[in-house]
C-alpha atoms as a printed R data frame, in Angstrom:
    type eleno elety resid chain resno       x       y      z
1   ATOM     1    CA   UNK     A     1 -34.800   0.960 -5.807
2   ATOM     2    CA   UNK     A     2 -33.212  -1.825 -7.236
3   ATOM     3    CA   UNK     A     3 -30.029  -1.600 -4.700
4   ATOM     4    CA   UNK     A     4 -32.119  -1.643 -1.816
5   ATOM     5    CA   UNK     A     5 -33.332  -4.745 -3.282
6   ATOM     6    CA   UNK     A     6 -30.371  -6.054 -3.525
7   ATOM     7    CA   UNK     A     7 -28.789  -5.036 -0.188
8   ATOM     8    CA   UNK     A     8 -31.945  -6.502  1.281
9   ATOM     9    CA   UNK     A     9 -31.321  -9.970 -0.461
10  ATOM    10    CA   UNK     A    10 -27.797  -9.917  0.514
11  ATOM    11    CA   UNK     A    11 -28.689  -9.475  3.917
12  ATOM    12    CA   UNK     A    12 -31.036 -11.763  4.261
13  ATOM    13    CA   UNK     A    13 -28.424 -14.440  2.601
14  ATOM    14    CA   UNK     A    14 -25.851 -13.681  4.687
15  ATOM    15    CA   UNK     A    15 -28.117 -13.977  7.308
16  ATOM    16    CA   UNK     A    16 -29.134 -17.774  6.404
17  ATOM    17    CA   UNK     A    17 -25.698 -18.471  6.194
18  ATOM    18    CA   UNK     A    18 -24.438 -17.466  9.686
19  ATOM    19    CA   UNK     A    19 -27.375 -19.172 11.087
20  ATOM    20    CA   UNK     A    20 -26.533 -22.123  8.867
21  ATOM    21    CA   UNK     A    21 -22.850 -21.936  9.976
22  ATOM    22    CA   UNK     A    22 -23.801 -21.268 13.779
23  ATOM    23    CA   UNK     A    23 -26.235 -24.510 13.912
24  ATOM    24    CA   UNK     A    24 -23.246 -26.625 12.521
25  ATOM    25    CA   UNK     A    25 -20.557 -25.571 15.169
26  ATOM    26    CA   UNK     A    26 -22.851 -26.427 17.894
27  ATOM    27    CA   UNK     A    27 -21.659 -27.963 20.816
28  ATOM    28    CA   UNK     A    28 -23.551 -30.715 22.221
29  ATOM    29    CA   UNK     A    29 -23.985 -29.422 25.822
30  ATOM    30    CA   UNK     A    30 -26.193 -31.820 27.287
31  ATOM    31    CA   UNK     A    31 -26.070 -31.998 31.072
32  ATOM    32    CA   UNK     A    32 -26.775 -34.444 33.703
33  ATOM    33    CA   UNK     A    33 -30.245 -34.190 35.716
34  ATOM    34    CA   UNK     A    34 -31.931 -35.344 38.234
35  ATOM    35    CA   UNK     A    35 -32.932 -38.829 37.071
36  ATOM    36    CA   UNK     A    36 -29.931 -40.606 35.310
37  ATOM    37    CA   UNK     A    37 -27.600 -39.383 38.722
38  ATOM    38    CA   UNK     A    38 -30.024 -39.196 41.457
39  ATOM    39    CA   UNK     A    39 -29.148 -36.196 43.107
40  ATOM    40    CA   UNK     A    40 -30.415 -32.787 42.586
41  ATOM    41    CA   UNK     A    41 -28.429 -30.326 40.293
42  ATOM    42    CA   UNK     A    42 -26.728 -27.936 40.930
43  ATOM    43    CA   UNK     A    43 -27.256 -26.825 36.631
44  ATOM    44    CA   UNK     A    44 -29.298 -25.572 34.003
45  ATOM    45    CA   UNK     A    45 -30.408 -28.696 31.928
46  ATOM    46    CA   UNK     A    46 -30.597 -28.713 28.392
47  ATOM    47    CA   UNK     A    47 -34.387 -30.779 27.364
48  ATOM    48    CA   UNK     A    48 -35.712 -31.109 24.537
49  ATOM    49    CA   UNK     A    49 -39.128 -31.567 23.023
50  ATOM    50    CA   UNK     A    50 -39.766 -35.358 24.470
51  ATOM    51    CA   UNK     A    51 -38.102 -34.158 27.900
52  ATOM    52    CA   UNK     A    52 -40.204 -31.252 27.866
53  ATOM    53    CA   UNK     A    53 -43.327 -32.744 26.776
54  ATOM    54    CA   UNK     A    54 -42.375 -35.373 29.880
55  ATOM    55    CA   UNK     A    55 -41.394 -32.940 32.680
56  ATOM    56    CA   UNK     A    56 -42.790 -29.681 32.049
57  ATOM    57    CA   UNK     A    57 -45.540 -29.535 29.608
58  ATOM    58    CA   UNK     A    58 -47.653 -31.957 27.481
59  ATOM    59    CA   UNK     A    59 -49.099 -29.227 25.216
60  ATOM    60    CA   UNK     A    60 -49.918 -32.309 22.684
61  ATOM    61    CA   UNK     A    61 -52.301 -33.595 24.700
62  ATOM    62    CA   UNK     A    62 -53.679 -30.446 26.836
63  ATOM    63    CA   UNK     A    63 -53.032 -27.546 24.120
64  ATOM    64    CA   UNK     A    64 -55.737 -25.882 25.410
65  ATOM    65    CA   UNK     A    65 -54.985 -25.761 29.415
66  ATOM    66    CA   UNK     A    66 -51.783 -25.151 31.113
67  ATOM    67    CA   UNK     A    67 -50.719 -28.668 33.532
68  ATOM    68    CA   UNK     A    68 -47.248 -28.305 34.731
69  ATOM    69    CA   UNK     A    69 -45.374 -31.341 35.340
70  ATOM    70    CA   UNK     A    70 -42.995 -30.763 37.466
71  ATOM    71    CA   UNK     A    71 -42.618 -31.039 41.253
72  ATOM    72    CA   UNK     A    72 -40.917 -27.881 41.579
73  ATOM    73    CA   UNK     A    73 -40.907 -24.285 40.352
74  ATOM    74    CA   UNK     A    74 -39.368 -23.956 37.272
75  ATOM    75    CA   UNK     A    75 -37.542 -21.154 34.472
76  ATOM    76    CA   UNK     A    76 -37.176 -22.314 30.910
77  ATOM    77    CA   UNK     A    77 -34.502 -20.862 29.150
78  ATOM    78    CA   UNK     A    78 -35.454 -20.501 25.312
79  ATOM    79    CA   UNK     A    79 -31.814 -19.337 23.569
80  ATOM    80    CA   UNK     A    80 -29.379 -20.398 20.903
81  ATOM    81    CA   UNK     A    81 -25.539 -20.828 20.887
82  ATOM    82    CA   UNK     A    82 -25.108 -17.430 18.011
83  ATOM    83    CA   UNK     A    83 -26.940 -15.266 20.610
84  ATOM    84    CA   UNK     A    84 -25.189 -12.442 22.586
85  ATOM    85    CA   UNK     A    85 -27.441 -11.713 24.944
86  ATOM    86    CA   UNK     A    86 -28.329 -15.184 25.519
87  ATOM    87    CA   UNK     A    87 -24.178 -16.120 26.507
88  ATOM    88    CA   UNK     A    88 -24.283 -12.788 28.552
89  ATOM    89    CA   UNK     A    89 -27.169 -14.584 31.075
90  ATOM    90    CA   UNK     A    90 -25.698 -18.169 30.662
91  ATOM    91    CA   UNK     A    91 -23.089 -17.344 33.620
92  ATOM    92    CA   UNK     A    92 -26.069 -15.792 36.009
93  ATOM    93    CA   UNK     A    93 -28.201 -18.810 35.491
94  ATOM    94    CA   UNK     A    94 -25.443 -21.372 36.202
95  ATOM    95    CA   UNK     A    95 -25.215 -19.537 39.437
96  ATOM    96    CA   UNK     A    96 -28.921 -19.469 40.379
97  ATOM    97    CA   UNK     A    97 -28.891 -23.121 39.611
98  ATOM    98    CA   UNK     A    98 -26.692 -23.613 42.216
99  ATOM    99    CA   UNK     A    99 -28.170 -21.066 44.875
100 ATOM   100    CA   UNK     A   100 -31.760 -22.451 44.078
101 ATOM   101    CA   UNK     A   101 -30.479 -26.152 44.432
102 ATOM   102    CA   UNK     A   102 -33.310 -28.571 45.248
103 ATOM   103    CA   UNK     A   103 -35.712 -25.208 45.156
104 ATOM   104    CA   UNK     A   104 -36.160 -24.978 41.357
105 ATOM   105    CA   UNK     A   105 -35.263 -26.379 38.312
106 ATOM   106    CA   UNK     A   106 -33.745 -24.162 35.018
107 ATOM   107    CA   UNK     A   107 -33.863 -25.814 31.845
108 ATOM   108    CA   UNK     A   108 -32.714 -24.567 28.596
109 ATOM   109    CA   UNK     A   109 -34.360 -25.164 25.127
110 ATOM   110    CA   UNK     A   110 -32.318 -24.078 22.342
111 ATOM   111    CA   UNK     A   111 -34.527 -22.699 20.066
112 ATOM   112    CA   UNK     A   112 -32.495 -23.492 16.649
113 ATOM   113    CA   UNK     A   113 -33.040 -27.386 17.677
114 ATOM   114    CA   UNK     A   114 -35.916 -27.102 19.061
115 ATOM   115    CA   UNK     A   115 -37.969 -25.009 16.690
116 ATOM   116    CA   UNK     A   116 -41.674 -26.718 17.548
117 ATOM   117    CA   UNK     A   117 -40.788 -25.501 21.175
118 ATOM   118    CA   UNK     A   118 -40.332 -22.370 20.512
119 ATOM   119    CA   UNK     A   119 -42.935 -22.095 17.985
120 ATOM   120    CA   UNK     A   120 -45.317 -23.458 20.523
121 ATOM   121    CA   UNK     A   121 -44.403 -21.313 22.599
122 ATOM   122    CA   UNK     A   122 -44.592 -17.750 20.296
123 ATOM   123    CA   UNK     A   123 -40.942 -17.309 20.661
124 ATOM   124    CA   UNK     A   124 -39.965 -14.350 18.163
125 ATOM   125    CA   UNK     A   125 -37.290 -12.894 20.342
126 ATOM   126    CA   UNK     A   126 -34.267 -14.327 22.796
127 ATOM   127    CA   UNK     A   127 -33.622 -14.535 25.127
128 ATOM   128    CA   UNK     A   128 -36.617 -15.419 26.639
129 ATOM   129    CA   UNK     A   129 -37.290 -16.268 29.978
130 ATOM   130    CA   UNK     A   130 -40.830 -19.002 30.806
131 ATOM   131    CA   UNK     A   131 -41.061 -18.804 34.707
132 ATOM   132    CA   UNK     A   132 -43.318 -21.801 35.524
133 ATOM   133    CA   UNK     A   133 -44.736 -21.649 39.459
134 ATOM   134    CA   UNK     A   134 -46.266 -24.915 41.061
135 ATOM   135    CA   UNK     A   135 -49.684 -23.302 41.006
136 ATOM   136    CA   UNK     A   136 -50.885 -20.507 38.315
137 ATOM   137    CA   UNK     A   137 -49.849 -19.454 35.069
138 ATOM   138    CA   UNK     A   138 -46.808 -19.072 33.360
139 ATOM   139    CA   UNK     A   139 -44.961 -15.861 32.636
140 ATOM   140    CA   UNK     A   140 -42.596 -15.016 29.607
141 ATOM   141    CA   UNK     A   141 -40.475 -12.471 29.836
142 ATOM   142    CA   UNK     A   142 -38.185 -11.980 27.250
143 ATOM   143    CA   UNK     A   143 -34.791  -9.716 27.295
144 ATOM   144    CA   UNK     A   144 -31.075 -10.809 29.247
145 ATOM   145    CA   UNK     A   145 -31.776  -9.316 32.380
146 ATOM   146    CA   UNK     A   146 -29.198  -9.001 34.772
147 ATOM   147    CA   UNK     A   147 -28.599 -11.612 37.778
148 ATOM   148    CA   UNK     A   148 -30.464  -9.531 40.815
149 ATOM   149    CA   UNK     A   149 -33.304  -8.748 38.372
150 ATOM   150    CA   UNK     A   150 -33.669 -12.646 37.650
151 ATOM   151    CA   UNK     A   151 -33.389 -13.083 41.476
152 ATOM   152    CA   UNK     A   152 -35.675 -10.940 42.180
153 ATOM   153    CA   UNK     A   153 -37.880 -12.529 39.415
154 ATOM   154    CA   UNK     A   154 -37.584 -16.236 40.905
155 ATOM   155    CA   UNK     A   155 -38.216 -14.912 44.228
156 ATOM   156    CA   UNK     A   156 -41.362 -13.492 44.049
157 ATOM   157    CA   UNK     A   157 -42.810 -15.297 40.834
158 ATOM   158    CA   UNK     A   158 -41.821 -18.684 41.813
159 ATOM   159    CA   UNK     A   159 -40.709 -19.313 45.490
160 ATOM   160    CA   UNK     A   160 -44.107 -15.972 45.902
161 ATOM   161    CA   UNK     A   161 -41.737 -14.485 48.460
């Protein structure tokens, strides 16, 4: 009993310490939108909670109903740089960025950084997918998907073709 214990603790410490490790290597990958170049892009951008709260979602001041700030559909990619599955859908996004041009927008929200996001948000697992349409609810769908599925996904939940 007590080695389970242990092996549990252990675990859990090397755990904290890969996170710990993987937060300090990160890269700071922020990309260019819309506003500071004045053209559309052709990329996911990386927001944060005052971007967020700004473009997408004041959920300080409506926490109770849904108003989407943006003026086109949207996906918001909740991830972290340590995440497999999360650098296996990177690739497929940056694509669909550039298909959907002008159409929608992708943002990502790394959820180590950006903890009060996520928590806001209920993320527990990543990756995980917010599709945000210009009129209805959002929908979460968590799990790397591959690129047709997350086509298929941003035709008919946010372009509702």
């Amino acid at each position: 009993m007590k080695s389970r214990k242990f092996f549990t603790l252990l675990a859990l410490m090397v755990g904290f310490m890969t996170l710990a490790s993987c937060k300090g290597q990160a890269k700071n990958n922020e990309t260019a939108s819309s506003e500071t170049t004045g053209k559309e892009t052709a990329v996911p951008v990386h927001i944060n909670k005052a971007g967020f709260l700004k473009k997408v979602y004041n959920f300080e001041v409506s926490p109770n109903e849904w108003k989407y700030l943006g003026n086109k559909p949207a996906i918001i990619d909740f991830y972290a740089d340590w995440c497999g599955p999360c650098k296996m859908i990177a690739p497929s996004l940056e694509q669909l960025a550039k298909e959907y041009a002008g159409q929608i927008d992708i943002y990502k929200v790394d959820v180590d950084k950006d903890t009060e996001l996520a928590q806001a948000f209920g993320i527990q697992g990543i990756p995980a997918l917010l599709y945000i349409p210009m009129e209805g609810k959002p929908q979460m769908l968590q799990g790397a998907q591959p690129k047709d599925i997350l086509k298929e996904k941003i035709e008919t939940i946010l372009l509702k073709k």
